[in-house]
VOVODREN-539774 format. One record per residue (C-alpha): x, y, z; residue in three letters. Coordinates in steps of 0.001 Angstrom, whole numbers, plus 524288, in hexadecimal, padded with zeros to 5 digits. Each point is the difference from the previous one (the first is absolute). Layout:
! residues N
XYZAla ...
***
This chain:
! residues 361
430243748C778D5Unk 80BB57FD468082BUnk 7FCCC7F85A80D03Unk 7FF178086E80C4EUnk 80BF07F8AC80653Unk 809217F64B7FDDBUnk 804677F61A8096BUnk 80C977F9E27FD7DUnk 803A27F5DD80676Unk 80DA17F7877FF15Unk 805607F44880A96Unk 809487F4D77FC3DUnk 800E77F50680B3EUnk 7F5007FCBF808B2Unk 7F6C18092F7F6ACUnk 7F72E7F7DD7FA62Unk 7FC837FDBA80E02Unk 7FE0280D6B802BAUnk 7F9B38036F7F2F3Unk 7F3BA7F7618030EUnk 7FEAE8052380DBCUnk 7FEF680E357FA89Unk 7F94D7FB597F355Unk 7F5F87F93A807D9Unk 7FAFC80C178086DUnk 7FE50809EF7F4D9Unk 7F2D9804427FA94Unk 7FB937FECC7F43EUnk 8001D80F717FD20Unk 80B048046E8052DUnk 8022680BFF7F6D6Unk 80F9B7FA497F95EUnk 804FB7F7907F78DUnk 808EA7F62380781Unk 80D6E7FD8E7F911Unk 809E67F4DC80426Unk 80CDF7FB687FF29Unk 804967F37180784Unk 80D367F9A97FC1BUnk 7FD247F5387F693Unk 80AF97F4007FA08Unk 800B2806A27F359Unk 7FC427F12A7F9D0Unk 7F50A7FCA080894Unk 7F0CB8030A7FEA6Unk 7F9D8807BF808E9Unk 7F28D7FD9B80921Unk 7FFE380D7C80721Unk 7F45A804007F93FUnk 7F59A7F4F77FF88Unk 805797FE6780FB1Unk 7FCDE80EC0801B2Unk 7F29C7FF807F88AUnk 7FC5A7F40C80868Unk 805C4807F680CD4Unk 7F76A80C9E7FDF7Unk 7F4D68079B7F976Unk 80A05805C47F609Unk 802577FB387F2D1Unk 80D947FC7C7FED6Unk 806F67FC807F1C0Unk 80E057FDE97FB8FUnk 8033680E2B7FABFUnk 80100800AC7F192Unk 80764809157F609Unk 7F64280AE97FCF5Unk 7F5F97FCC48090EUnk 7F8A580C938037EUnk 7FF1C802A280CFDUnk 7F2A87FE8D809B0Unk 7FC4C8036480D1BUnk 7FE457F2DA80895Unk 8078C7F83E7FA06Unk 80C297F96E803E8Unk 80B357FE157F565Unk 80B167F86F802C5Unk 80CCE800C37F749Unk 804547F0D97F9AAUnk 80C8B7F9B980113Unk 80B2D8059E7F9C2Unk 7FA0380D9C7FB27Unk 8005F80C6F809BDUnk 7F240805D280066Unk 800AE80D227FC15Unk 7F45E80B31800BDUnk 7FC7180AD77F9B8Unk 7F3A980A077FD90Unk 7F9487F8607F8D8Unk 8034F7F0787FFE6Unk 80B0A7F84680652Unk 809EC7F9DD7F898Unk 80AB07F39780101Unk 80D59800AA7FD06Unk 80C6E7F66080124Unk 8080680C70803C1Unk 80C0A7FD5E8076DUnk 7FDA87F82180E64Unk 801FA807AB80BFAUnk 806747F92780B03Unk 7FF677F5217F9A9Unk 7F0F87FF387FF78Unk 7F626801A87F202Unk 7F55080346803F5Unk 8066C80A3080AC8Unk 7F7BF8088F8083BUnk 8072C80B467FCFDUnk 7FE72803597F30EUnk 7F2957FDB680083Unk 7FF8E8089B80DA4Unk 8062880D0F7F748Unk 7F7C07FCD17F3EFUnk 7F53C8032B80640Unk 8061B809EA807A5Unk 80281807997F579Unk 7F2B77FD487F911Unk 7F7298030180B4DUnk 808ED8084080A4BUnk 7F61E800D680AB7Unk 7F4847F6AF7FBA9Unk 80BC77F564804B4Unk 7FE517F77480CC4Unk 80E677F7EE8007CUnk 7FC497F3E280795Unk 80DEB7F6FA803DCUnk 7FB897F34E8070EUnk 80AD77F596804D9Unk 80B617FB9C7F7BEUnk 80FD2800008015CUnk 8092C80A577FBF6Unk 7FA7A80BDB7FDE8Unk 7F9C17FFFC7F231Unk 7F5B880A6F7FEF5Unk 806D980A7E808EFUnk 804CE809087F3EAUnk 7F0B17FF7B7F9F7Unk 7FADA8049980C5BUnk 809C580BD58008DUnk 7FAB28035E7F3D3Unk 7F30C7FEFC8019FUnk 80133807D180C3AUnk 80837808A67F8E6Unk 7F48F8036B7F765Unk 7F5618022480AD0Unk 7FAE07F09780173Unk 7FEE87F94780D23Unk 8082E7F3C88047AUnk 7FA767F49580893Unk 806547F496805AFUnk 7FD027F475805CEUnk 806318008B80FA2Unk 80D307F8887FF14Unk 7FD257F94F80CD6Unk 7F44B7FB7A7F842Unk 807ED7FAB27F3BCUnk 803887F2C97FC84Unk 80C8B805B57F912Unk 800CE80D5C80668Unk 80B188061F7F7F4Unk 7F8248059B7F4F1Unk 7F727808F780A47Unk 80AE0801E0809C2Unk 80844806647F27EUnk 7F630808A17FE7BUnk 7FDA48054D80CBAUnk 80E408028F8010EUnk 800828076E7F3DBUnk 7F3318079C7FCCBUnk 7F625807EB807D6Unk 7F3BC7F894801C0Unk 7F314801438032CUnk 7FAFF7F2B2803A7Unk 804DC7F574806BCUnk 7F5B37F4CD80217Unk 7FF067F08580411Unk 7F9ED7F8EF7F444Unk 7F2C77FEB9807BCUnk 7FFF980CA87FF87Unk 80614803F17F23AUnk 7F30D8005A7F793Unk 7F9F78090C809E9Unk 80AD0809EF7FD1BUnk 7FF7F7FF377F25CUnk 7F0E38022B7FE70Unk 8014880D0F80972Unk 80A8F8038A7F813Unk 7FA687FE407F1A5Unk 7F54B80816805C2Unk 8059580B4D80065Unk 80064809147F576Unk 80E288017B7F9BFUnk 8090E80B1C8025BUnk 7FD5D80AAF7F5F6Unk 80E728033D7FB9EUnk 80A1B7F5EA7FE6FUnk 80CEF8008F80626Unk 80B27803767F687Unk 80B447F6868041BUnk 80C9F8009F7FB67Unk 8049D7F15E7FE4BUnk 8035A7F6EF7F417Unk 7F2B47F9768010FUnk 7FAEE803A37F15DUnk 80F027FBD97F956Unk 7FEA77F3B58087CUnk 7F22F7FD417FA4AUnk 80845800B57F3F4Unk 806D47F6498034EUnk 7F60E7F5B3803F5Unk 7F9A4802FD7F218Unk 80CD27FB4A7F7C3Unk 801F680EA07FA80Unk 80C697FF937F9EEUnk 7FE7B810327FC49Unk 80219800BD8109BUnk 808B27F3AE803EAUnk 80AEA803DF7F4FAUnk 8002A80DB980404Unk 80A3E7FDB0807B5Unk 801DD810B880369Unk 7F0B47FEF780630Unk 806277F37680943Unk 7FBB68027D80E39Unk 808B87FD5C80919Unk 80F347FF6A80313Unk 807327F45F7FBB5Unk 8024B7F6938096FUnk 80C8E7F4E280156Unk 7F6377F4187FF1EUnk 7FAEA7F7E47F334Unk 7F1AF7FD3C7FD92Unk 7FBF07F16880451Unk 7F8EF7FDAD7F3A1Unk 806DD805567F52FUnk 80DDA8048E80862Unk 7FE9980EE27F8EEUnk 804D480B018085EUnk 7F6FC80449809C4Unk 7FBC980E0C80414Unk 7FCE88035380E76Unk 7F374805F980387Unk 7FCBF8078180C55Unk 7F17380252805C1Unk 801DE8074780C7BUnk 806677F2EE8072AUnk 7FBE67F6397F619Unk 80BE07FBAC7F85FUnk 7FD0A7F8037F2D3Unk 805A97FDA17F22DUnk 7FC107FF517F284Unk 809E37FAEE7F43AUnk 7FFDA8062B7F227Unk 7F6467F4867F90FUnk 7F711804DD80C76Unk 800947F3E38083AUnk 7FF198063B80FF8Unk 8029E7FC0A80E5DUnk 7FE238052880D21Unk 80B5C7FD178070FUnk 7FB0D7F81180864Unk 7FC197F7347F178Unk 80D07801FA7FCF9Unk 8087C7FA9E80B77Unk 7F6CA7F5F67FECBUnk 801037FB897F29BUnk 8109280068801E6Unk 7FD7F7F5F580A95Unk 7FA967F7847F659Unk 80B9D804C87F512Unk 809B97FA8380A18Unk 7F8EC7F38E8038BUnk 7FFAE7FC887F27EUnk 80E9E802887FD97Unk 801E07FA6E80D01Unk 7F9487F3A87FB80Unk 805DC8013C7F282Unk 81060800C0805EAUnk 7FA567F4AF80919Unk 7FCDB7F6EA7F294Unk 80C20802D77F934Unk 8093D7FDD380B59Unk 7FA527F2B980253Unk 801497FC667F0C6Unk 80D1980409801A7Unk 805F67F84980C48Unk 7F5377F3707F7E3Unk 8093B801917F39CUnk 80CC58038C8077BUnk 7FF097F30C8078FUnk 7FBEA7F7977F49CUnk 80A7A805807F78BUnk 809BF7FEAE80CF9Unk 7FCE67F0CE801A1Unk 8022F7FD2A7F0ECUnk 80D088070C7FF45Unk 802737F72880C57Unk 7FB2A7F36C7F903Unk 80BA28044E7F587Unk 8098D801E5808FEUnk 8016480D9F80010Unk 8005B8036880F1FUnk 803F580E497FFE2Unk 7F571803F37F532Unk 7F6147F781808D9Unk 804888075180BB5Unk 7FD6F80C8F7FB42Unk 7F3897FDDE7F9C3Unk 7F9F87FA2980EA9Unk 8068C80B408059BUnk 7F6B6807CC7F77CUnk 7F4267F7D4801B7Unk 802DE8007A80FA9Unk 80001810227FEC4Unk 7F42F7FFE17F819Unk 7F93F7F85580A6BUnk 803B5809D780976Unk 7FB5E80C067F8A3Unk 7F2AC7F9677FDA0Unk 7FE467FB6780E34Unk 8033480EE780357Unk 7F5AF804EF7F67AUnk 7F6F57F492803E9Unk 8005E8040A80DC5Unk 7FC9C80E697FBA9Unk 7F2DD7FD487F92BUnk 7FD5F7F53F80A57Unk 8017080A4080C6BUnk 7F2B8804AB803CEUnk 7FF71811A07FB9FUnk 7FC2F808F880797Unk 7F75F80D157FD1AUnk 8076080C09801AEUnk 7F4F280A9B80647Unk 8031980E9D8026AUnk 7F83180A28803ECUnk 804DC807D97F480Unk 800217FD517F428Unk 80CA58040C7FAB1Unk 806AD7FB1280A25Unk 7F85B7F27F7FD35Unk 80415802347F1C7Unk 80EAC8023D802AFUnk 8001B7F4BE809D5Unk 7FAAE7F6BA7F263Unk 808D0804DA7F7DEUnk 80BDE7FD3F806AFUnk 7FC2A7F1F88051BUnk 7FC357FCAF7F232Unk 80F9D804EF7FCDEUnk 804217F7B380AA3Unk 7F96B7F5407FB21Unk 8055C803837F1E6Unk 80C97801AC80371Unk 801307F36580629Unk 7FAE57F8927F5B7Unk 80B13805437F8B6Unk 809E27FB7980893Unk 7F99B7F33680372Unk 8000B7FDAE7EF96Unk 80C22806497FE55Unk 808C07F88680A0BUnk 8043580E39805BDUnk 
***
């Protein structure tokens, strides 16, 4: 028999914290079966659940691949698999990573969304970005409830503030005050029909799940194409719209908010950045060796132009240098196109003089 509810719970930084303040202050019977998804190194080994078991009354284990599911019992998804649930067990998958992140809240958030529709309680507790914001759409979509934790109450508010901005909740609560809301909550009895929602939540299960019938059907793709490359593979990507929320998905199935996606092009850029910096300082190295032995030969004109090309590769690299040495600062907008837009273009800037720093132009 299916558990009466399930709570579903994701957070990136700061929510370990916040896990074992809400962990700690739930009973024993709460009437759900607790899933979660924190953002994990995909190489490291994780201590969520023995610190959760220790924190609480719950028993709390490292989800595993066709586990069947109970009712108080807290399963946490491992490094470098997304947890994904279903009727009647939960499975792991090394499906494409979604802004970056596997485990990501969000596939596990529409999983369950679409297994349970209204049994669902989407839980987003402090992190960055805005991972988790698309799964609680859907699960609200489909007649669940969504809780955050109170941004003003976050270590890393971003996560909760996304989804405030972007989907209708029903609770907003301090973490002293979190497991309270989630017992009343899990009490009541679930909504009797589910909400039909028209979104690409079941194709984007699909994805998470490596099903090659769905990803290579390119006709089924959701979305419009968009003029940007995927970070981790550099495919096309295709542009999603939720109401406001703008995100992206690439044809192998790896996805990204766009706030996950200006991000991760700030680190594209600082690599190159870093990369132009290297070879124009090998350059003026060997330009000025080769310039002083053409000089110990006699050859003045050859050894003038050679240190004329070591002196302009100094300057390009002290240009570039002073680029990734110059303290950034966040771009915020009240909306979030506009914020979007505003990325784009001063990640062009940047791009465009990086070609004519390397270029000489």
């Amino acid at each position: 028999m299916p558990p009466r509810h399930l709570i579903v719970i994701g957070a990136s930084a700061g929510g370990v914290e916040a896990l074992t303040r809400v962990v700690r202050d739930l009973p024993r019977d709460i009437p759900a079966a607790i899933f979660v998804t924190v953002h994990f190194p995909p190489t490291g080994t994780s201590a969520l659940a023995r610190i959760l078991k220790r924190a609480g009354r719950l028993s709390a284990v490292q989800a595993a691949d066709g586990q069947s599911i109970e009712e108080g019992h807290i399963y946490i998804a491992p490094p470098d698999h997304h947890l994904l649930v279903f009727r009647d067990c939960m499975r792991l998958y090394r499906g494409p990573r979604e802004n970056g992140n596997r485990p990501a809240v969000d596939p596990m958030f529409r999983s369950t969304a679409l297994a349970y529709g209204p049994r669902v309680i989407g839980v987003i507790l402090s992190g960055s970005l805005d991972d988790g914001t698309s799964g609680l759409l859907a699960i609200k979509r489909r007649g669940g409830l969504a809780v955050v934790q109170d941004p003003d109450d976050a270590m890393f508010p971003s996560m909760p503030q996304s989804a405030i901005d972007h989907v209708e909740i029903d609770r907003i609560a301090k973490l002293d005050r979190l497991a309270a809301v989630l017992c009343e909550l899990a009490q009541r009895p679930p909504a009797r029909e589910e909400t039909v929602a028209s979104d690409d939540a079941e194709k984007e299960t699909q994805y998470a799940k490596i099903d090659l019938t769905r990803i290579e059907d390119s006709a089924e793709h959701p979305g419009v194409l968009a003029p940007f490359g995927c970070p981790d593979c550099g495919g096309t990507l295709w542009e999603l719209r939720e109401g406001k929320l703008v995100r992206f998905r690439c044809r192998v199935g790896h996805a990204w908010t766009s706030e996950a996606l200006v991000a991760s092009q700030a680190e594209t850029l600082d690599a190159a950045l870093w990369t132009a910096l290297r070879a124009l300082e090998e350059s003026s190295s060997l330009s000025q060796q080769l310039s002083d032995r053409a000089q110990s030969r006699g050859n003045s004109r050859l050894a003038e132009r050679l240190s004329d090309n070591a002196t302009l590769a100094t300057r390009r690299a002290d240009i570039i240098r002073d680029v990734l040495l110059r303290e950034r600062e966040p771009v915020v907008d009240e909306d979030e196109e506009t914020s979007m837009m505003s990325s784009r273009s001063a990640v062009a800037r940047a791009t465009r003089q990086q070609h004519r720093v390397v270029g000489g132009d």
